[in-house]
VOGU-3710 file (C-alpha; in Angstrom, 3 decimals, decimal comma):
1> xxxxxxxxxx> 8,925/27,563/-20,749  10,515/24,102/-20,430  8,165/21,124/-21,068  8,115/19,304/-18,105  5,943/16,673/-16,215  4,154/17,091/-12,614  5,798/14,411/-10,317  4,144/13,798/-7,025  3,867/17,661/-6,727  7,074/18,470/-8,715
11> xxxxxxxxxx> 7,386/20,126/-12,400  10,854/18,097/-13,635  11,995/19,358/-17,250  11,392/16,199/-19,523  15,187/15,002/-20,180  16,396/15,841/-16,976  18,275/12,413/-15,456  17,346/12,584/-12,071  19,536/10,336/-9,353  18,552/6,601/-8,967
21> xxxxxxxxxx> 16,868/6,696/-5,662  14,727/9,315/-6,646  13,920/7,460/-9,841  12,747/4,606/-8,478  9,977/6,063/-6,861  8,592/7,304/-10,043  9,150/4,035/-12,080  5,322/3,786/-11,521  3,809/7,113/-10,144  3,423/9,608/-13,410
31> xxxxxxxxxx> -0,138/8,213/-13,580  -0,522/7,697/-9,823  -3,295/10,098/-7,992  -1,986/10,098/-4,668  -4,432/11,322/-1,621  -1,882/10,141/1,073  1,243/10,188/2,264  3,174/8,417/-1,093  6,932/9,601/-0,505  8,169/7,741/2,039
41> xxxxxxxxxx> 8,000/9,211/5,445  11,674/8,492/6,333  14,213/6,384/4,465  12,717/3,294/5,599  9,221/3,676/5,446  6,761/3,881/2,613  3,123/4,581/3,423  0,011/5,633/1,825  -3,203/5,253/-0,024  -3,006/6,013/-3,877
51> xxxxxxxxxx> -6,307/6,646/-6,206  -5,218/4,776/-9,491  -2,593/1,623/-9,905  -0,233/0,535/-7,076  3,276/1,257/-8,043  3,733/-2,613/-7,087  7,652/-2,875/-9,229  8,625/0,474/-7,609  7,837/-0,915/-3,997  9,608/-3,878/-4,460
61> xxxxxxxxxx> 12,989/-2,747/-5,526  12,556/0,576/-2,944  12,355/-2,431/-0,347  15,859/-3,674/-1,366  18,494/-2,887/1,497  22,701/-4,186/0,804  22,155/-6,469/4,662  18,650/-7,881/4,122  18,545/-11,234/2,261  14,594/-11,450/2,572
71> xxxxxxxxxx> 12,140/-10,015/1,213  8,791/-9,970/1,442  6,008/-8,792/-0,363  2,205/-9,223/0,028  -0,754/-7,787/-2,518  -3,939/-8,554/-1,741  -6,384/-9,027/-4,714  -9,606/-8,345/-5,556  -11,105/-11,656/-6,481  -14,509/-13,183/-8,144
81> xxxxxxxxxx> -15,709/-14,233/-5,245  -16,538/-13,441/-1,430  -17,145/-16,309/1,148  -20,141/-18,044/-0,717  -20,845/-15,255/-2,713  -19,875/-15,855/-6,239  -19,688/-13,168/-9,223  -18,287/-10,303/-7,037  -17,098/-8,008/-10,097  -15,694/-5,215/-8,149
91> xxxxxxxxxx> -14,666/-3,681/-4,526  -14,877/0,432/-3,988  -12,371/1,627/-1,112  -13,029/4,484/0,801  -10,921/5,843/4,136  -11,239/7,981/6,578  -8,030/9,616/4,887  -6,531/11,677/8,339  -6,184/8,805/10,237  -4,871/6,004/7,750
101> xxxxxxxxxx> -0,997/7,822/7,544  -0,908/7,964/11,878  -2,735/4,930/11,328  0,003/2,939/9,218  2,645/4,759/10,957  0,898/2,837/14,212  1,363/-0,280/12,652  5,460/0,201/11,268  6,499/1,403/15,003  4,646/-1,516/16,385
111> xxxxxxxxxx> 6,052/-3,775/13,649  9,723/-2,385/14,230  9,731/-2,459/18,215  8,849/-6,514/17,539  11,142/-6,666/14,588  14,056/-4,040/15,213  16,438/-5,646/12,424  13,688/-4,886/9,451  15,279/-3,025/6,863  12,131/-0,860/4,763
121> xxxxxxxxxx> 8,633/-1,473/5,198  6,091/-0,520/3,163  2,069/-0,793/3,327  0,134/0,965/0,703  -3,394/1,005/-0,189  -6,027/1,767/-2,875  -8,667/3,442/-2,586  -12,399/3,886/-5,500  -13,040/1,600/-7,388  -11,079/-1,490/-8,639
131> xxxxxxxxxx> -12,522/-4,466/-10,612  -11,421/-8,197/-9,999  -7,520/-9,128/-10,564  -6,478/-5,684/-9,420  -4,169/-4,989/-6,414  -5,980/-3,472/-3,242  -2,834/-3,123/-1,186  0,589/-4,142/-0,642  3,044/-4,510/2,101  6,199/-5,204/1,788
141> xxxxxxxxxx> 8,772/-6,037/4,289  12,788/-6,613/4,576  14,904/-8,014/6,822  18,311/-9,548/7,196  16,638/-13,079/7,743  13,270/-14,496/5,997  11,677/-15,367/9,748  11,798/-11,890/10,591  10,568/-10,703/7,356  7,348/-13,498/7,045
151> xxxxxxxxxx> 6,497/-13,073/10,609  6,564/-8,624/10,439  5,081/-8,743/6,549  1,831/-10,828/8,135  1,523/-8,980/11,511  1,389/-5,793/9,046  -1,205/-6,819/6,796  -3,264/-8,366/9,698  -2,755/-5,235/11,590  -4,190/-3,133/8,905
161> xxxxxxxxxx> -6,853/-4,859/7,634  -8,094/-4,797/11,884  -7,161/-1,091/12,753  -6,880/1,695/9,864  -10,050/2,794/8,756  -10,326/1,767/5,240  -13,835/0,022/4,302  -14,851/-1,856/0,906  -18,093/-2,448/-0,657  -18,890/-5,296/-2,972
171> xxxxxxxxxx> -20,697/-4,980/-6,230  -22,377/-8,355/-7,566  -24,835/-9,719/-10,133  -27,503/-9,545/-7,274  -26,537/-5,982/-5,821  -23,724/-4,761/-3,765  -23,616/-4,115/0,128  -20,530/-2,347/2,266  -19,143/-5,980/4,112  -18,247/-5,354/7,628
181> xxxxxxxxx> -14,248/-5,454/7,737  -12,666/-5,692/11,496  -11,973/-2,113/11,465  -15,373/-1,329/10,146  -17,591/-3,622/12,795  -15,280/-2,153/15,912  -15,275/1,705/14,986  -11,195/1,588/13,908  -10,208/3,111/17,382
//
């Protein structure tokens, strides 16, 4: 038997040099749980919810494209604090896990038929439990021109914060309460 590691669902012999493109997407994932989607779904497209770390270097050089001289990427943060709540010390993510890929893949189509020049486009989440200074999601967007690339990078983390069913709770000194997110206070239809 050859040692080997488990890959996002694949045994590859330890040693092996596997192509660049396919390296890059594992820059990051050996210790990656994924639940979703993580692969992207075409060449251009990168969505998903992942257990454990965000593979936040991988996504950015993935994003890359030879005619895009933007690019943009967002994480959003957990922070110490919530509105005037101080002390927050973590946020637990949980989704509705069928309908965040069609979800996502909602969001790209929508983002591409405003944007058709965006090169790849990515919008990954985390779900459990993460403490404060950890990354909750990323998107990350490129284009030929940085308009294109701020305006479709903010309408896609807007966009999924209001209509994919992810929801967080907030743990505090004085307790911890699941906050009503857009998605959350109007069902995610």
């Amino acid at each position: 038997m050859v040692p080997a590691r488990s890959i996002i669902g694949f045994r590859v012999p330890l040693g092996w040099r596997l192509p660049p493109a396919f390296r890059l997407f594992l820059v990051d994932l050996p210790r990656c749980r994924i639940i979703g989607a993580m692969r992207p779904r075409h060449d251009d497209t990168w969505l998903g919810l992942v257990k454990e770390s965000l593979p936040l270097t991988a996504v950015s050089e993935w994003a890359v494209r030879p005619h895009c001289g933007a690019l943009v990427v967002f994480t959003g943060m957990v922070r110490d604090h919530a509105g005037d709540r101080d002390g927050v010390s973590s946020l637990e993510y949980e989704a509705y896990t069928e309908q965040v890929e069609p979800r996502l893949a909602a969001v790209a189509a929508d983002a591409r038929s405003h944007w058709p020049d965006l090169g790849r486009l990515a919008m990954l989440h985390r779900v459990g439990l993460l403490g404060v200074e950890e990354a909750a999601v990323v998107v990350a967007i490129s284009a030929p021109h940085r308009h294109d690339a701020f305006a479709a990078a903010r309408f896609c983390i807007d966009t999924l914060k209001e209509t994919v069913p992810i929801w967080k709770k907030e743990t505090w000194g004085g307790g911890q309460s699941w906050v009503d997110t857009p998605a959350r206070a109007g069902g995610a239809s």
